[in-house]
Backbone bond lengths (Angstrom), bond angles and torsions (degrees), N, CA, C in turn:
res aa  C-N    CA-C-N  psi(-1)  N-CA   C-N-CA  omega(-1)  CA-C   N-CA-C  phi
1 X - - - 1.439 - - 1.517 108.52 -
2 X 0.957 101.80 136.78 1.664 103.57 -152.07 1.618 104.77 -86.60
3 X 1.757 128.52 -24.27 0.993 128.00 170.79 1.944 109.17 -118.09
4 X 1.204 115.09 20.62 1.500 141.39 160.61 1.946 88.94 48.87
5 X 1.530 85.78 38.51 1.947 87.85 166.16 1.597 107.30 -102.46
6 X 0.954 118.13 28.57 2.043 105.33 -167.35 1.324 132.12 79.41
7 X 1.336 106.17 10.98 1.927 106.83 -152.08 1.171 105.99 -111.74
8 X 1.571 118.01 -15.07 1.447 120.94 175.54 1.396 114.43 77.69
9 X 1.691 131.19 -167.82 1.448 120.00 -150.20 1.948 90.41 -86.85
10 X 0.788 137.98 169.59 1.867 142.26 166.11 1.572 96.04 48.98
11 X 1.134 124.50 -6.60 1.618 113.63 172.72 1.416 109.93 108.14
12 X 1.339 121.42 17.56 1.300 140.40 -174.00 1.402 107.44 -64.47
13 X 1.281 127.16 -41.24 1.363 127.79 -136.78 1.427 142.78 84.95
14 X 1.149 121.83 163.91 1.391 123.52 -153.10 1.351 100.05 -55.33
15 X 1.734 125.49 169.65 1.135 119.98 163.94 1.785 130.08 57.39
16 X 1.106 114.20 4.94 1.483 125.30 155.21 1.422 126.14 -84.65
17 X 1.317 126.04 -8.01 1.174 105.82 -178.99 1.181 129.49 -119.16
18 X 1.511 163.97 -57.48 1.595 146.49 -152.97 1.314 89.05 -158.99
19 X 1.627 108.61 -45.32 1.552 104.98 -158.10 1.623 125.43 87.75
20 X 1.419 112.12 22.57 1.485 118.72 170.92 1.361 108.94 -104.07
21 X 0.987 130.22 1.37 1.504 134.22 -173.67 1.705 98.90 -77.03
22 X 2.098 91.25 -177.29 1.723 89.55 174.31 1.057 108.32 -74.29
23 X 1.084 145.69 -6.65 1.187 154.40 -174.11 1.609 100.35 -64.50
24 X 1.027 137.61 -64.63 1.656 139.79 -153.10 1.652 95.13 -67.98
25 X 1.367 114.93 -45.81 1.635 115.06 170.12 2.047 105.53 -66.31
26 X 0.698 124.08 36.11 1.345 127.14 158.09 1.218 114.05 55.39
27 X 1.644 108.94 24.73 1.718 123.91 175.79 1.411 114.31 -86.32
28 X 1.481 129.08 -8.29 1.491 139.87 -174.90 1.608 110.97 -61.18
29 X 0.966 119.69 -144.74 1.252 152.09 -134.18 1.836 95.64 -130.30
30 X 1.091 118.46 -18.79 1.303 139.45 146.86 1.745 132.58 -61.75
31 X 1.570 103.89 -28.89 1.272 109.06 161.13 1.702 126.80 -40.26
32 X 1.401 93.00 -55.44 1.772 98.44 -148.50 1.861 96.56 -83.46
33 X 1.186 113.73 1.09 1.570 100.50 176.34 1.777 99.97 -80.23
34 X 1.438 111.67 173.83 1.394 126.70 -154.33 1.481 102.30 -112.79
35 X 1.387 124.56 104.95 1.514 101.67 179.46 1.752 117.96 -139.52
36 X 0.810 96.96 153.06 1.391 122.47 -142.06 1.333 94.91 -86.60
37 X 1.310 128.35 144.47 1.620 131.72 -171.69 1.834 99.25 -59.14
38 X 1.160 116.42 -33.85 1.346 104.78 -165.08 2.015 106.61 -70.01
39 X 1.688 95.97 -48.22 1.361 104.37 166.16 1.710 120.87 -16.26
40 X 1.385 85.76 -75.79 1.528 103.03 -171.64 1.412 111.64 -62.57
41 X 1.527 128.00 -36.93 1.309 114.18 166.52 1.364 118.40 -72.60
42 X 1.120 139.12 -15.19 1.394 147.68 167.33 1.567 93.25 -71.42
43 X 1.359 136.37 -64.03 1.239 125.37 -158.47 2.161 99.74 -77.30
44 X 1.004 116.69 -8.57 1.373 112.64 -164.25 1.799 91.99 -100.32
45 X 1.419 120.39 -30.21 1.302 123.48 160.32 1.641 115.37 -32.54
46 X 1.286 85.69 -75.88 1.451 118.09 -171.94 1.556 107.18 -49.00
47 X 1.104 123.32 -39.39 1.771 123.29 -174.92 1.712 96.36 -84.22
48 X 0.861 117.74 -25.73 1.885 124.44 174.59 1.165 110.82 -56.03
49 X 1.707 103.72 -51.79 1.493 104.44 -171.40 1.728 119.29 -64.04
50 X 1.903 95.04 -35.99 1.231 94.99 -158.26 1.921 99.85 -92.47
51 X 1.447 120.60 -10.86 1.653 118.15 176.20 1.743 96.04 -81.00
52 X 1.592 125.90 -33.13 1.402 103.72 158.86 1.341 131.14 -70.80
53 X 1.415 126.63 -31.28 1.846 115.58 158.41 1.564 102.78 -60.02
54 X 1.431 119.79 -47.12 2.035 87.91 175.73 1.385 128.78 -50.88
55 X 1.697 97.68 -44.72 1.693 89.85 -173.47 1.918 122.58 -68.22
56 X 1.062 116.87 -19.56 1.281 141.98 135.89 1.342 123.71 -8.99
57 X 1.201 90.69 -78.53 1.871 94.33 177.43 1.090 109.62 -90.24
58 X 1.329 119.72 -16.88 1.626 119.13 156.13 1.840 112.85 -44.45
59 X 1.087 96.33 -71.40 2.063 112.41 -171.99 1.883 91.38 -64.46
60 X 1.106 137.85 -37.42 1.500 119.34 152.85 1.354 116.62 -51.72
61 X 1.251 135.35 -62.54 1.401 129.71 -153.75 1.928 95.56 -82.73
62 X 1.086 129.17 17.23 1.338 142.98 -179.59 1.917 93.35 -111.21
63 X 1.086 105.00 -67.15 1.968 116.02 178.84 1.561 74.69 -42.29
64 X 1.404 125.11 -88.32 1.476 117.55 -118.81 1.728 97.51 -60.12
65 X 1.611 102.15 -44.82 2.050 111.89 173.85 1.850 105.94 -35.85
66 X 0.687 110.44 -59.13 1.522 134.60 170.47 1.417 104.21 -40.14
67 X 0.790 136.11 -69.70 1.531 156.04 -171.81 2.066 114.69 -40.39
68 X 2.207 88.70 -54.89 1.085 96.48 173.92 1.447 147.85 -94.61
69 X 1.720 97.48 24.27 1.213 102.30 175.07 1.389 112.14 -75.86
């Protein structure tokens, strides 16, 4: 958030933009909730599953580049 008021990138609001901010390191507005060991392994699950389907179609869309020389 570019003026670290809540408003997000052009004034959009939270959660609209790229995800390079402090925010993506889990410094946001996400801090101050309370979470519970199970939480976080449920939520740390959950980002596993979905950074292994990215890297995934990453190493495909590399095969297919590959493919068309």
């Amino acid at each position: 958030m570019p003026r670290f008021d809540g408003t997000g990138p052009a004034g959009y609001g939270p959660m609209t933009g790229r995800g390079f901010g402090p925010c993506a390191q889990g410094f946001g507005f996400r801090r101050f909730q309370r979470w519970l060991p199970q939480d976080e392994l449920t939520e740390l699950e959950l980002a596993e599953k979905e950074l292994t389907a990215e890297l995934e179609a990453v190493r495909q869309r590399k095969q297919d580049l590959k493919g068309q020389k």
